[in-house]
PDB file of N, H, CA, C and O in Angstrom:
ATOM      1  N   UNK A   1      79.136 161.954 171.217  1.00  0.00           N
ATOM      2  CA  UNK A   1      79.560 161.786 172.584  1.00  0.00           C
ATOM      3  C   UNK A   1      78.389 161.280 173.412  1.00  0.00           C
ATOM      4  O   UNK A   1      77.824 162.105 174.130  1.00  0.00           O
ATOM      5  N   UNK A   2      77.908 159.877 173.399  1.00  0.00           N
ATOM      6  H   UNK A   2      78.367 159.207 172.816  1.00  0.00           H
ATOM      7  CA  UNK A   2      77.246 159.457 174.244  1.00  0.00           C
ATOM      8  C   UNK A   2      77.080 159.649 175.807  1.00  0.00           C
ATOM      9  O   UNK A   2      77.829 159.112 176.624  1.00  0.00           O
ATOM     10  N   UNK A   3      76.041 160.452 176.128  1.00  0.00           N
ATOM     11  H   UNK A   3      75.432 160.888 175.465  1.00  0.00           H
ATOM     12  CA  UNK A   3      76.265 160.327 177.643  1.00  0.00           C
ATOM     13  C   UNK A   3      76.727 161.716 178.081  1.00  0.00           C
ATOM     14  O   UNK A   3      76.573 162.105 179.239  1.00  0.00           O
ATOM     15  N   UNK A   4      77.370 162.548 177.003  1.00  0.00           N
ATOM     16  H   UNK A   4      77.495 162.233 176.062  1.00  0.00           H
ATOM     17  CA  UNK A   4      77.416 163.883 177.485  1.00  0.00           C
ATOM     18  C   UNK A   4      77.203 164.617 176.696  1.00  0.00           C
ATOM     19  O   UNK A   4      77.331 164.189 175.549  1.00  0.00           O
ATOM     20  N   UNK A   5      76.753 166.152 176.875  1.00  0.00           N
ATOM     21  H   UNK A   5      76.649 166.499 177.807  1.00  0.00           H
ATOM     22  CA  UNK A   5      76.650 167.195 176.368  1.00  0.00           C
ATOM     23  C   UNK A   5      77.860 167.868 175.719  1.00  0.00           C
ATOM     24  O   UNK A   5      78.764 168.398 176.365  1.00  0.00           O
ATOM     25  N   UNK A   6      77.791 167.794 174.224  1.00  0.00           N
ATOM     26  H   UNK A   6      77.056 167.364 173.699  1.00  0.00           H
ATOM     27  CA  UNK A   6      79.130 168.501 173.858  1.00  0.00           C
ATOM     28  C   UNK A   6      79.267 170.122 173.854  1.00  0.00           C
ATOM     29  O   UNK A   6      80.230 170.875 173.710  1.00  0.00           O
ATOM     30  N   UNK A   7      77.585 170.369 174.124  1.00  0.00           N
ATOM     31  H   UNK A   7      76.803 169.758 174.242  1.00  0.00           H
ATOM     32  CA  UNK A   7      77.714 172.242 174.256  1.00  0.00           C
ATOM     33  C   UNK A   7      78.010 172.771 175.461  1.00  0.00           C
ATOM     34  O   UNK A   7      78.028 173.976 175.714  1.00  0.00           O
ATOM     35  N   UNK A   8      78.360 171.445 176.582  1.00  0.00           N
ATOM     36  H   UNK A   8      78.345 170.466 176.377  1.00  0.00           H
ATOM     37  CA  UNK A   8      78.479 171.800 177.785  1.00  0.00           C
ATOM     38  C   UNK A   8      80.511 171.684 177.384  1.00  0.00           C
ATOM     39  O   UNK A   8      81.195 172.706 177.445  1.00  0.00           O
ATOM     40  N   UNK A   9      81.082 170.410 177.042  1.00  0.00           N
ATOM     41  H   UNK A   9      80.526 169.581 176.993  1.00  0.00           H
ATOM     42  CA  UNK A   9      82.360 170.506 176.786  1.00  0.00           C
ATOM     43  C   UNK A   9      83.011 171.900 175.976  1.00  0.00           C
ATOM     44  O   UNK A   9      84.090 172.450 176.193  1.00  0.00           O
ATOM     45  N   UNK A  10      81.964 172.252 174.979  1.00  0.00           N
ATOM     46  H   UNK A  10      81.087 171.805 174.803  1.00  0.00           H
ATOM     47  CA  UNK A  10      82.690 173.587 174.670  1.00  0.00           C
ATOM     48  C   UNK A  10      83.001 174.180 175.420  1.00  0.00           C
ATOM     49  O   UNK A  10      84.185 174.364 175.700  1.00  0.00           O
ATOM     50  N   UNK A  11      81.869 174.768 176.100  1.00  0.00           N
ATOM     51  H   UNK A  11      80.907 174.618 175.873  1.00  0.00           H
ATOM     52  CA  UNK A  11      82.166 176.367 177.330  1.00  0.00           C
ATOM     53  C   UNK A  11      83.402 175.525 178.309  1.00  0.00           C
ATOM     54  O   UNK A  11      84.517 176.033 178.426  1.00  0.00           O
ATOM     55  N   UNK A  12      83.167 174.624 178.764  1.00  0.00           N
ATOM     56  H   UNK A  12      82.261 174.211 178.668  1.00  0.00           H
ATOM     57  CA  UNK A  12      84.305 174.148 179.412  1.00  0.00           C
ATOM     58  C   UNK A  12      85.964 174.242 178.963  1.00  0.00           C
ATOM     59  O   UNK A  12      86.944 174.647 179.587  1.00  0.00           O
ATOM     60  N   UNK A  13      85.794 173.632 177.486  1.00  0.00           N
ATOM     61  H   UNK A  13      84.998 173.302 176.979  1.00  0.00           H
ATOM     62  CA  UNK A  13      87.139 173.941 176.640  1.00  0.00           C
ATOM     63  C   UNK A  13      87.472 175.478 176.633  1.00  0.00           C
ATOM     64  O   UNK A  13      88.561 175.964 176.936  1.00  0.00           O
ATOM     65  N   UNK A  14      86.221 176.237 176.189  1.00  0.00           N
ATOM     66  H   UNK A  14      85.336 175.843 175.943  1.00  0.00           H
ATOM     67  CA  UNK A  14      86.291 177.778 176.172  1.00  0.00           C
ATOM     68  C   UNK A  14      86.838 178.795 177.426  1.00  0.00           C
ATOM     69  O   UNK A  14      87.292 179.936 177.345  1.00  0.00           O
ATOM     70  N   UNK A  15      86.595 177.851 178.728  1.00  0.00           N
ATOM     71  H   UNK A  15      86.226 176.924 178.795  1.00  0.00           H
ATOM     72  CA  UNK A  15      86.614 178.643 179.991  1.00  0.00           C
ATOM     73  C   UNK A  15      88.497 178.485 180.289  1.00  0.00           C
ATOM     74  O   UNK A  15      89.097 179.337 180.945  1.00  0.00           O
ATOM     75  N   UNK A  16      89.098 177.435 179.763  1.00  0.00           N
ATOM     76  H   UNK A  16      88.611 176.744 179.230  1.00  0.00           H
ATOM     77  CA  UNK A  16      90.131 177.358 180.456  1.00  0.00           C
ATOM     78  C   UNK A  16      91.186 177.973 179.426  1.00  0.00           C
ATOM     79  O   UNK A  16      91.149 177.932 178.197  1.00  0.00           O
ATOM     80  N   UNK A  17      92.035 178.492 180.174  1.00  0.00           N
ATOM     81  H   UNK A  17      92.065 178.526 181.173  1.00  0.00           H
ATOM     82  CA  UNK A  17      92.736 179.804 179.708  1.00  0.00           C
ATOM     83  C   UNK A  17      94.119 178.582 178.444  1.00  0.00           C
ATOM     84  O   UNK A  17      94.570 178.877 177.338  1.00  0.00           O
ATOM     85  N   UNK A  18      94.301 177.620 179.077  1.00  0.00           N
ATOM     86  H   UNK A  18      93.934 177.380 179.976  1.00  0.00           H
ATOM     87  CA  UNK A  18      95.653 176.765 178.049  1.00  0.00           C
ATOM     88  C   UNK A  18      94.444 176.038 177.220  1.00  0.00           C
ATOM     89  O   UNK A  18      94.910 174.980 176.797  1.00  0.00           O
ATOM     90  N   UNK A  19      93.283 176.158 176.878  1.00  0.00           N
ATOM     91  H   UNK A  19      92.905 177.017 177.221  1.00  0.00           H
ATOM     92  CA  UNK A  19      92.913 175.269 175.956  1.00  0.00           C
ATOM     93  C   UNK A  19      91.872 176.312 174.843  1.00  0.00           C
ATOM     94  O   UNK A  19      91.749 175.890 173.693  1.00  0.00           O
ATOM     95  N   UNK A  20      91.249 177.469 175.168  1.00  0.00           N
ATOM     96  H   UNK A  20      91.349 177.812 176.102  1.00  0.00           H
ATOM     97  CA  UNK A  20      90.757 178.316 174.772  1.00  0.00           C
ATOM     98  C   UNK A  20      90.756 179.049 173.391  1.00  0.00           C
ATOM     99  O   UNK A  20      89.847 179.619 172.787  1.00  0.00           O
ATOM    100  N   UNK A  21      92.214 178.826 173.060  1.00  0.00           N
ATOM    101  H   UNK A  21      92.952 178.363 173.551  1.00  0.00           H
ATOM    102  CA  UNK A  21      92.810 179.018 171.413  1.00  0.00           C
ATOM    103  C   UNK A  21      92.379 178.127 170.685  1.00  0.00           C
ATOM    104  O   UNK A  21      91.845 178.499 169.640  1.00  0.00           O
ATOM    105  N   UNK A  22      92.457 176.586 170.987  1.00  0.00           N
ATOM    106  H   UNK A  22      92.891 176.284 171.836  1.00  0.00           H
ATOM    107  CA  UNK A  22      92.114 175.787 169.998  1.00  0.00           C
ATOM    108  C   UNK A  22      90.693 176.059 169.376  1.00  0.00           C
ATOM    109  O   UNK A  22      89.732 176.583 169.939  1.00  0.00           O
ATOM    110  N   UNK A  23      90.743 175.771 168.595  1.00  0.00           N
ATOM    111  H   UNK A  23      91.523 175.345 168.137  1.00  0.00           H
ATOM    112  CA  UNK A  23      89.358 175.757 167.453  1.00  0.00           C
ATOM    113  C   UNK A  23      88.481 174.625 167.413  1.00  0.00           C
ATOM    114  O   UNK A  23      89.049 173.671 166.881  1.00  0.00           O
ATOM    115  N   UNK A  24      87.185 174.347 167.814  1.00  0.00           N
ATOM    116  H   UNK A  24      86.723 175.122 168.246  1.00  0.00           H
ATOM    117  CA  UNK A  24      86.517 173.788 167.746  1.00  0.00           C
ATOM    118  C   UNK A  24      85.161 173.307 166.948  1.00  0.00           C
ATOM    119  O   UNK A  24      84.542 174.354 167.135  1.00  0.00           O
ATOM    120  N   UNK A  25      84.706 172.904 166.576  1.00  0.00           N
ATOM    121  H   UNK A  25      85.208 172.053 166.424  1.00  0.00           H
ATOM    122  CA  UNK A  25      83.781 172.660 165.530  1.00  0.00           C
ATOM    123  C   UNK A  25      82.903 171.651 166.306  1.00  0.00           C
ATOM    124  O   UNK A  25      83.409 170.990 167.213  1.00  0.00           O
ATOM    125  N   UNK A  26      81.936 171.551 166.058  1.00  0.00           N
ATOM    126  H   UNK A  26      81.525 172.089 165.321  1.00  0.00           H
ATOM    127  CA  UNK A  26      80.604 171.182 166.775  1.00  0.00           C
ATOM    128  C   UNK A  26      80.473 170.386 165.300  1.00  0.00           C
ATOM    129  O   UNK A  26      80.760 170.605 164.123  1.00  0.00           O
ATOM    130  N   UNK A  27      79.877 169.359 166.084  1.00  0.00           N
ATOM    131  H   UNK A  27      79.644 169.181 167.040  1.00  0.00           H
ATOM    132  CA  UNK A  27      79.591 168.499 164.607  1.00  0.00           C
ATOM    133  C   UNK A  27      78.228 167.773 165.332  1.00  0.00           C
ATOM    134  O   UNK A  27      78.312 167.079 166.345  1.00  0.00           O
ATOM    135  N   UNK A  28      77.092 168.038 164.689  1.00  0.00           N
ATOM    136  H   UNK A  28      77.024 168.601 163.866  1.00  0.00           H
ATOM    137  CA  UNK A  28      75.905 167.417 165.477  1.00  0.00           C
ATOM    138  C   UNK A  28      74.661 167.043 164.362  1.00  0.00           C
ATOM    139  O   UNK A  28      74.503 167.264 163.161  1.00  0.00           O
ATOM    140  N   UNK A  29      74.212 166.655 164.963  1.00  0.00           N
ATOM    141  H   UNK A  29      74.340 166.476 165.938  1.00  0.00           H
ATOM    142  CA  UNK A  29      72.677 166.173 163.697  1.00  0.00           C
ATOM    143  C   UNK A  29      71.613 167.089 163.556  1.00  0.00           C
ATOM    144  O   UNK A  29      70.744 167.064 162.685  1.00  0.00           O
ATOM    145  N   UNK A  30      71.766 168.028 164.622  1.00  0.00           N
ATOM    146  H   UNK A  30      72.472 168.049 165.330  1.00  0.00           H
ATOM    147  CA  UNK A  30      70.525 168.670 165.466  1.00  0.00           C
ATOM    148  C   UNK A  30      70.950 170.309 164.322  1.00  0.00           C
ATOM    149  O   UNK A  30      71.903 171.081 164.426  1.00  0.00           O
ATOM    150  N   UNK A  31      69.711 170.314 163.261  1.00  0.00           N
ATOM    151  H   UNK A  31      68.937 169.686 163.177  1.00  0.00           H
ATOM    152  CA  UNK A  31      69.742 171.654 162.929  1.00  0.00           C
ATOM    153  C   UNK A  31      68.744 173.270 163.550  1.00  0.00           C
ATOM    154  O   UNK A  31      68.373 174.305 162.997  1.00  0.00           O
ATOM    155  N   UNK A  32      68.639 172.692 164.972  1.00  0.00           N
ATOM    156  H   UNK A  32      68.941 171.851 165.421  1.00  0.00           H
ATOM    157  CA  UNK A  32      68.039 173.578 165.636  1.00  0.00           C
ATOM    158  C   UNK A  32      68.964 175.046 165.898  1.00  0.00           C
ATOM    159  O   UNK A  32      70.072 175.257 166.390  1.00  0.00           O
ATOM    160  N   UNK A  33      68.178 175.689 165.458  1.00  0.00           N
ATOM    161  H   UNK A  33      67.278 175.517 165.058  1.00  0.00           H
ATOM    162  CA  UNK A  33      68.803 177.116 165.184  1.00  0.00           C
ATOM    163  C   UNK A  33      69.365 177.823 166.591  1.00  0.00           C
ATOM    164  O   UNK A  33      70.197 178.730 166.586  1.00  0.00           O
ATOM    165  N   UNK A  34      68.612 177.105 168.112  1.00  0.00           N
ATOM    166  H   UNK A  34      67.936 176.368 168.116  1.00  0.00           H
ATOM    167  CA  UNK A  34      69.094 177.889 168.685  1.00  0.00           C
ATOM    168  C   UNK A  34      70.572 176.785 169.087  1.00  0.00           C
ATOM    169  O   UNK A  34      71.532 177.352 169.608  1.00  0.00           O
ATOM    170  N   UNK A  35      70.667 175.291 168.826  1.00  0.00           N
ATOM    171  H   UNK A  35      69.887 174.830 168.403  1.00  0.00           H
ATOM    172  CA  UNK A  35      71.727 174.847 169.182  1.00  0.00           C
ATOM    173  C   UNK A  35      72.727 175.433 168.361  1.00  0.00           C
ATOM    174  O   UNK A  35      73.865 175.322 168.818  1.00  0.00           O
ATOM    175  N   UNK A  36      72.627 175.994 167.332  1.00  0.00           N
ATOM    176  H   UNK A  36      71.703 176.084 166.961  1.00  0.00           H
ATOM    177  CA  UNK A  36      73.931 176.358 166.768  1.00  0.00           C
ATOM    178  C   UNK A  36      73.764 177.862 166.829  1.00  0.00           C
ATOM    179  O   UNK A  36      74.023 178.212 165.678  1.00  0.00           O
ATOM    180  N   UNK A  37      73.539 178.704 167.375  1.00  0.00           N
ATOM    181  H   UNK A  37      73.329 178.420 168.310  1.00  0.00           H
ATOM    182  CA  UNK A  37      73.467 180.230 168.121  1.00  0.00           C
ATOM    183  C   UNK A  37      74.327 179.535 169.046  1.00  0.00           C
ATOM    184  O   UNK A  37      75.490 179.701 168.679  1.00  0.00           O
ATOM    185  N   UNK A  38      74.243 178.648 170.350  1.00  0.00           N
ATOM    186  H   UNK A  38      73.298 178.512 170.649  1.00  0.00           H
ATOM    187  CA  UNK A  38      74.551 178.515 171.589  1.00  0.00           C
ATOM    188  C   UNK A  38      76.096 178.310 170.844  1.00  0.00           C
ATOM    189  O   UNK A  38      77.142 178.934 171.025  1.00  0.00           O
ATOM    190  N   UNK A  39      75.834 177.373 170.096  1.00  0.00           N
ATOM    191  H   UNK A  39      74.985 176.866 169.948  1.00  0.00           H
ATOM    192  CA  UNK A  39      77.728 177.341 169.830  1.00  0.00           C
ATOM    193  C   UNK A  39      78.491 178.296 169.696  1.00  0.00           C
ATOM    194  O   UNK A  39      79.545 178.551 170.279  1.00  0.00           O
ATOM    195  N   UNK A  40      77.771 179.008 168.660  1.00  0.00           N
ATOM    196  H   UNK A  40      76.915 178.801 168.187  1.00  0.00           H
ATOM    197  CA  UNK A  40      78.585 180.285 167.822  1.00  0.00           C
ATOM    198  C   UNK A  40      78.989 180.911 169.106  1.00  0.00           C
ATOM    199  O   UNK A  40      80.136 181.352 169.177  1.00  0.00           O
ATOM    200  N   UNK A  41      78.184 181.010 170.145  1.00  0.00           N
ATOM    201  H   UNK A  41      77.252 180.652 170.087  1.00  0.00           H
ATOM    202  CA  UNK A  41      78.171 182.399 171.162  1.00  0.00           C
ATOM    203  C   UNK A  41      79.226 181.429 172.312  1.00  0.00           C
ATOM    204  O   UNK A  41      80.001 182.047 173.042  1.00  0.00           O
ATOM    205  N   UNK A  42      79.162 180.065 172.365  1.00  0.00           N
ATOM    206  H   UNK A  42      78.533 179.563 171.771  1.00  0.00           H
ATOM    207  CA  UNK A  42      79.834 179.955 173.189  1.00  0.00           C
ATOM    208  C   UNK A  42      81.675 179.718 172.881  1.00  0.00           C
ATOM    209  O   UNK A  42      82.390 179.207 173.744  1.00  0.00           O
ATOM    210  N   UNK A  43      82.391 180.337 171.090  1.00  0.00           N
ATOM    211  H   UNK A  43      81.810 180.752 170.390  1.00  0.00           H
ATOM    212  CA  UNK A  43      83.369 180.074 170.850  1.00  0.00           C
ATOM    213  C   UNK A  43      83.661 178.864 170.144  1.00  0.00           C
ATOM    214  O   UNK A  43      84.866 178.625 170.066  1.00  0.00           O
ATOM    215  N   UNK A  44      82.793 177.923 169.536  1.00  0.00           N
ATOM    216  H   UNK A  44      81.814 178.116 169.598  1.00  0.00           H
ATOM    217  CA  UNK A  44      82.650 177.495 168.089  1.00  0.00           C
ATOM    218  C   UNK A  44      83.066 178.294 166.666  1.00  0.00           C
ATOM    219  O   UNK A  44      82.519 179.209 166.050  1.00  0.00           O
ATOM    220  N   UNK A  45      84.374 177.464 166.418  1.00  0.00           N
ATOM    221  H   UNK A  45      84.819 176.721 166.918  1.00  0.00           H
ATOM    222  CA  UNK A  45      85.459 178.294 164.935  1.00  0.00           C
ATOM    223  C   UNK A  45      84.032 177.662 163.961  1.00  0.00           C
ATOM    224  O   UNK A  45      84.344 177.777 162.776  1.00  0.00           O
ATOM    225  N   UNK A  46      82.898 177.175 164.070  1.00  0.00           N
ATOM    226  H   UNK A  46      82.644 177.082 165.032  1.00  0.00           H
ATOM    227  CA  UNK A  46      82.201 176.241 162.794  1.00  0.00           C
ATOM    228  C   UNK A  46      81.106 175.029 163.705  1.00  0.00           C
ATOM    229  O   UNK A  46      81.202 174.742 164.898  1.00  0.00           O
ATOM    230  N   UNK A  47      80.261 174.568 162.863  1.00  0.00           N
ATOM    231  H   UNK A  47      80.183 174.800 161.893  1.00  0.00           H
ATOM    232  CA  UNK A  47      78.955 174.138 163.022  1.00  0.00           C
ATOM    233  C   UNK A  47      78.700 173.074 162.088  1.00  0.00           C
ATOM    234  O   UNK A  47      78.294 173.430 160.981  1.00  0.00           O
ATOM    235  N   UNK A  48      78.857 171.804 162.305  1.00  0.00           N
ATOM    236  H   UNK A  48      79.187 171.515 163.204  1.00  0.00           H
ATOM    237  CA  UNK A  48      78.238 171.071 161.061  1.00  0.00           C
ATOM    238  C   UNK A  48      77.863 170.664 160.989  1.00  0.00           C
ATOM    239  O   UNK A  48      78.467 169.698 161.457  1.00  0.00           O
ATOM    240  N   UNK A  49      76.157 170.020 160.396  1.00  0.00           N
ATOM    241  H   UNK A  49      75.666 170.804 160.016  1.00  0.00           H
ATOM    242  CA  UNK A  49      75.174 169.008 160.781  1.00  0.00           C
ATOM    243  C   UNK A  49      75.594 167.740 159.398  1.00  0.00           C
ATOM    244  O   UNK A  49      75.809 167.677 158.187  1.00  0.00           O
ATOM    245  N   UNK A  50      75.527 167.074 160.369  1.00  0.00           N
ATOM    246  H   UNK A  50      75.352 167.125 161.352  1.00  0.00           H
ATOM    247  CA  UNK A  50      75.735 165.718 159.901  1.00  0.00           C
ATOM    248  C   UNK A  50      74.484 164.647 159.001  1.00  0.00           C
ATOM    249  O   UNK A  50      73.913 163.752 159.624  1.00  0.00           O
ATOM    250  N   UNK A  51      74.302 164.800 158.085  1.00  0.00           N
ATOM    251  H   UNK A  51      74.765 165.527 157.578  1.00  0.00           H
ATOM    252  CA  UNK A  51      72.914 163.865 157.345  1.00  0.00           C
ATOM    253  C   UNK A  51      73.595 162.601 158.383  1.00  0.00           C
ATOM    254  O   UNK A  51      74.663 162.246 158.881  1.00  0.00           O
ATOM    255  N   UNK A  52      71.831 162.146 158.282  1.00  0.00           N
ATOM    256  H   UNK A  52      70.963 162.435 157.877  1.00  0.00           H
ATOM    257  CA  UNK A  52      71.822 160.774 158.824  1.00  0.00           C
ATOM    258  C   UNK A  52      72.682 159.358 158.227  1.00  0.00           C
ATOM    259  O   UNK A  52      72.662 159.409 156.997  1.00  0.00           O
ATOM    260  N   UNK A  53      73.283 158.355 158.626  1.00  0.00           N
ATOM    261  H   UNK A  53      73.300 158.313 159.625  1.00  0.00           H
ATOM    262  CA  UNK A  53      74.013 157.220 158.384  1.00  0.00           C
ATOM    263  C   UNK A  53      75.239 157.743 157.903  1.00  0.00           C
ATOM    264  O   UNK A  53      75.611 158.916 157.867  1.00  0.00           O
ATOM    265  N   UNK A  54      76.035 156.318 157.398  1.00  0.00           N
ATOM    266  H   UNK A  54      75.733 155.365 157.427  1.00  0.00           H
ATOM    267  CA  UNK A  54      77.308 156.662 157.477  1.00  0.00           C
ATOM    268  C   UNK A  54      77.860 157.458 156.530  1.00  0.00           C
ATOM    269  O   UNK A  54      78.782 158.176 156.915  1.00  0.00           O
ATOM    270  N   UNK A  55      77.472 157.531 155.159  1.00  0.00           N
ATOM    271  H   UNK A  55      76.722 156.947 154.847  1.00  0.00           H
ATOM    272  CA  UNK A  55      77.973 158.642 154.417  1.00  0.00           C
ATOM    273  C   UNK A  55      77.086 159.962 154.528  1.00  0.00           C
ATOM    274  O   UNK A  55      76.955 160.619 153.495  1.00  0.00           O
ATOM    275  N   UNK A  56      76.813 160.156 155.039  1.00  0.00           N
ATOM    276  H   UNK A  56      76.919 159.622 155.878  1.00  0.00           H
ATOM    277  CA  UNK A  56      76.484 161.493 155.586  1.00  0.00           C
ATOM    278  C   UNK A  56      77.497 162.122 156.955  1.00  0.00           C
ATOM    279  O   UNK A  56      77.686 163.315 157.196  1.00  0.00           O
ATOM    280  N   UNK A  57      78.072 160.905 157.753  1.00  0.00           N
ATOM    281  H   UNK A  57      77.919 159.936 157.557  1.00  0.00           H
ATOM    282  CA  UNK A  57      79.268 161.374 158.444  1.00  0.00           C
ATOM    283  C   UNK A  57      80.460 161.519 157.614  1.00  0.00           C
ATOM    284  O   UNK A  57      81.008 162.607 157.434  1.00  0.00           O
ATOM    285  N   UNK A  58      80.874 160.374 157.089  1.00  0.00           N
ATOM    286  H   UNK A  58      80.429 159.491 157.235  1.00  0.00           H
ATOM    287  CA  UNK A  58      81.783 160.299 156.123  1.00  0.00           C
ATOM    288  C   UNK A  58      82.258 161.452 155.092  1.00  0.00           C
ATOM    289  O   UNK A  58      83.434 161.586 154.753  1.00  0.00           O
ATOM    290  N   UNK A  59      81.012 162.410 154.560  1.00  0.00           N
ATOM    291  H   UNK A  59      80.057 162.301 154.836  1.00  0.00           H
ATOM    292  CA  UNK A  59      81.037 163.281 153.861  1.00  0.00           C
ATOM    293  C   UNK A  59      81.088 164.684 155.015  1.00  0.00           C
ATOM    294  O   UNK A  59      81.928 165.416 154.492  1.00  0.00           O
ATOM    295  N   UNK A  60      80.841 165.037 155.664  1.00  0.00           N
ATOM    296  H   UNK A  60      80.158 164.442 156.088  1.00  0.00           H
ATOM    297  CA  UNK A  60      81.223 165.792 156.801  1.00  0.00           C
ATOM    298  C   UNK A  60      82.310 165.613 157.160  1.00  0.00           C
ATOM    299  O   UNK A  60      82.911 166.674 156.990  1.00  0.00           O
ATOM    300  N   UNK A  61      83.281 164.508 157.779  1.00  0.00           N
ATOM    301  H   UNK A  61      82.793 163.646 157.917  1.00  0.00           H
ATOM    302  CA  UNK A  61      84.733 164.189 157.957  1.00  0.00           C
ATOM    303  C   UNK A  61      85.456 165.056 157.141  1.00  0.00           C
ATOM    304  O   UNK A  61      86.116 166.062 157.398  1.00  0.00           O
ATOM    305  N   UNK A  62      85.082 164.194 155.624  1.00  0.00           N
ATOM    306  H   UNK A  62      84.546 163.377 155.415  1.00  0.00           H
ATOM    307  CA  UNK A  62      86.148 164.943 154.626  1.00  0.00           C
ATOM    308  C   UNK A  62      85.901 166.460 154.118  1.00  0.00           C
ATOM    309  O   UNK A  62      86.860 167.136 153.748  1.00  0.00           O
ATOM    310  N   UNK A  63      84.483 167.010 154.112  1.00  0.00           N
ATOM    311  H   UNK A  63      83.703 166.461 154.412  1.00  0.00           H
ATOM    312  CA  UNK A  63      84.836 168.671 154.304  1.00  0.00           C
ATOM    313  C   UNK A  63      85.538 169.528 155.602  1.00  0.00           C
ATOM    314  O   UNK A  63      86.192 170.568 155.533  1.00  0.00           O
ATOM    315  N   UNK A  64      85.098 168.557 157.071  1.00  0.00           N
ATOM    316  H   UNK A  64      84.567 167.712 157.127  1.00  0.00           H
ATOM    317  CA  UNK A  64      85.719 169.374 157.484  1.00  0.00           C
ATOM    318  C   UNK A  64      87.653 169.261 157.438  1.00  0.00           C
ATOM    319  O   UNK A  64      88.513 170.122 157.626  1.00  0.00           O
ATOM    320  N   UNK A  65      87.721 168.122 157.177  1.00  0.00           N
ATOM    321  H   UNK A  65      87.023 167.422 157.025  1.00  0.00           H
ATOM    322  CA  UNK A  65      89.205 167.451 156.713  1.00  0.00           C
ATOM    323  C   UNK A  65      90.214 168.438 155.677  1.00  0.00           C
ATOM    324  O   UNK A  65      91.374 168.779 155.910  1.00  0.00           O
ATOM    325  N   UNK A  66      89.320 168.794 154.388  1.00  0.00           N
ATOM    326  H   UNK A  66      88.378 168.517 154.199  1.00  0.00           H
ATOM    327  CA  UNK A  66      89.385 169.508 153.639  1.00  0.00           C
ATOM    328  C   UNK A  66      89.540 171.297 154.167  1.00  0.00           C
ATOM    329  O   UNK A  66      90.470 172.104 154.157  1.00  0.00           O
ATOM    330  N   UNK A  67      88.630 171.326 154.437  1.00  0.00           N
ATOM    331  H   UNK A  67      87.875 170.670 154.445  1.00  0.00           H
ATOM    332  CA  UNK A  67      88.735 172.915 155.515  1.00  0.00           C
ATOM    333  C   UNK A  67      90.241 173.339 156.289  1.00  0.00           C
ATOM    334  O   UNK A  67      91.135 174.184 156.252  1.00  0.00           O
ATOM    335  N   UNK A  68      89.911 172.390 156.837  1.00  0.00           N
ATOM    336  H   UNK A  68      89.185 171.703 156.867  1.00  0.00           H
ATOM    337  CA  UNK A  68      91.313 172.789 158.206  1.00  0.00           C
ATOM    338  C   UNK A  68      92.414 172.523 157.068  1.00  0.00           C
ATOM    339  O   UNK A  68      93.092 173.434 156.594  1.00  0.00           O
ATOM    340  N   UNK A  69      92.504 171.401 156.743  1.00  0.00           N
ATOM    341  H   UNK A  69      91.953 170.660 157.128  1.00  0.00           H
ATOM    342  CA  UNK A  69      94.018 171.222 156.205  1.00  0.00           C
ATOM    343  C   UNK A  69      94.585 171.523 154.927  1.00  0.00           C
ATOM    344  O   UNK A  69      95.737 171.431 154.502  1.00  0.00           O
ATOM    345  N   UNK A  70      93.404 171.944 154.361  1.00  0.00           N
ATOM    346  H   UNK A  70      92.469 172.019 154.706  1.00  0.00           H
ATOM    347  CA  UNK A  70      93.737 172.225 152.185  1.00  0.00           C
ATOM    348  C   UNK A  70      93.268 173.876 152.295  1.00  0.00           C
ATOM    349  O   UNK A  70      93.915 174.680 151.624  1.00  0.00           O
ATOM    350  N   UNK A  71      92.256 174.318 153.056  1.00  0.00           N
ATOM    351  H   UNK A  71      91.730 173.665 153.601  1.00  0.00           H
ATOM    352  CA  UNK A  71      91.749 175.645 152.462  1.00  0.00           C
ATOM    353  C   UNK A  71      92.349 176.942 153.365  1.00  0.00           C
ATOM    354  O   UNK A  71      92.685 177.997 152.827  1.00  0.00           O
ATOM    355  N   UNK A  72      92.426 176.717 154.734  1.00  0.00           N
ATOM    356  H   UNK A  72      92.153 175.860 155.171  1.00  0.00           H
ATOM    357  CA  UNK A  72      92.397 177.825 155.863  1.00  0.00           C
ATOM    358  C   UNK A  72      93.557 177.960 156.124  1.00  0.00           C
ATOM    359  O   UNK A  72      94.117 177.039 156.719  1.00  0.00           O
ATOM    360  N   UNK A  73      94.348 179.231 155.744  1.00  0.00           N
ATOM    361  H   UNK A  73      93.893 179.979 155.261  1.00  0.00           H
ATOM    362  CA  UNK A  73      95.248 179.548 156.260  1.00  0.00           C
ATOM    363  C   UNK A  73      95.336 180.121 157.851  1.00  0.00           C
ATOM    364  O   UNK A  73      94.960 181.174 158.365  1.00  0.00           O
ATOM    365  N   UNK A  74      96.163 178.655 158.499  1.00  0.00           N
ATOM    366  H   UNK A  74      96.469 177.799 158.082  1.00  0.00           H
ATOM    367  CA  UNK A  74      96.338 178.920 160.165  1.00  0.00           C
ATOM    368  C   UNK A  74      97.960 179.897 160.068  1.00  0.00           C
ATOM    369  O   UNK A  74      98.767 179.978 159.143  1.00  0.00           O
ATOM    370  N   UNK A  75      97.956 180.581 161.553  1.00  0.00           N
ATOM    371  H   UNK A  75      97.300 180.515 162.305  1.00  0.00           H
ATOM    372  CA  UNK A  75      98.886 180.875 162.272  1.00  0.00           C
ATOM    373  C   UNK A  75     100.049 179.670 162.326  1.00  0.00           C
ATOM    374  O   UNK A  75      99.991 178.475 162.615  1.00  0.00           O
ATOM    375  N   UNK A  76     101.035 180.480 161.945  1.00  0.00           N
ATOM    376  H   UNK A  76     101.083 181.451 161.710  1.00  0.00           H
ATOM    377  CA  UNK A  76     102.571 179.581 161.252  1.00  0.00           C
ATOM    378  C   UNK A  76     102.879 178.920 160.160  1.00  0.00           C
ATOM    379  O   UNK A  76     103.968 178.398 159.921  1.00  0.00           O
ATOM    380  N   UNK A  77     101.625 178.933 159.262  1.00  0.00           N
ATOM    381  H   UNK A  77     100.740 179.357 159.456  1.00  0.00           H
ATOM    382  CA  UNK A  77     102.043 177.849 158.058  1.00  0.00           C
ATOM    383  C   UNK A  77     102.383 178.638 156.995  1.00  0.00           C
ATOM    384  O   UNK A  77     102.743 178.124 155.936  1.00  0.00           O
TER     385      UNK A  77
END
């Protein structure tokens, strides 16, 4: 997200009462320990640092792809 802070969009997503359920995942490059504390604490379902270039995103996509839709049993399914 060029141009903005996505640990600021969490708490924002987190603060409002119709969007607050959804699950969010932080997907960032930055393995600084306290940026991913700030997530966890601010309501981050997950954390994922991304290796540099494109298959290092690419391979992040498809675990978290894999996660949500093949492994985690959600509410209603």
């Amino acid at each position: 997200m060029p141009g903005n802070d996505g640990r600021e969009l969490l708490v924002r997503l987190k603060a409002d009462p119709e969007l607050a359920a959804i699950p969010v995942v932080a997907v960032s490059i930055s393995e600084n320990p306290q940026d991913v504390r700030h997530c966890y604490a601010n309501g981050a379902a997950g954390y994922v640092v991304v290796r540099a270039g494109l298959a290092g995103l690419l391979q992040a996509a498809r675990a978290i792809k894999d996660y949500w839709f093949e492994v985690v049993a959600l509410p209603g399914s």
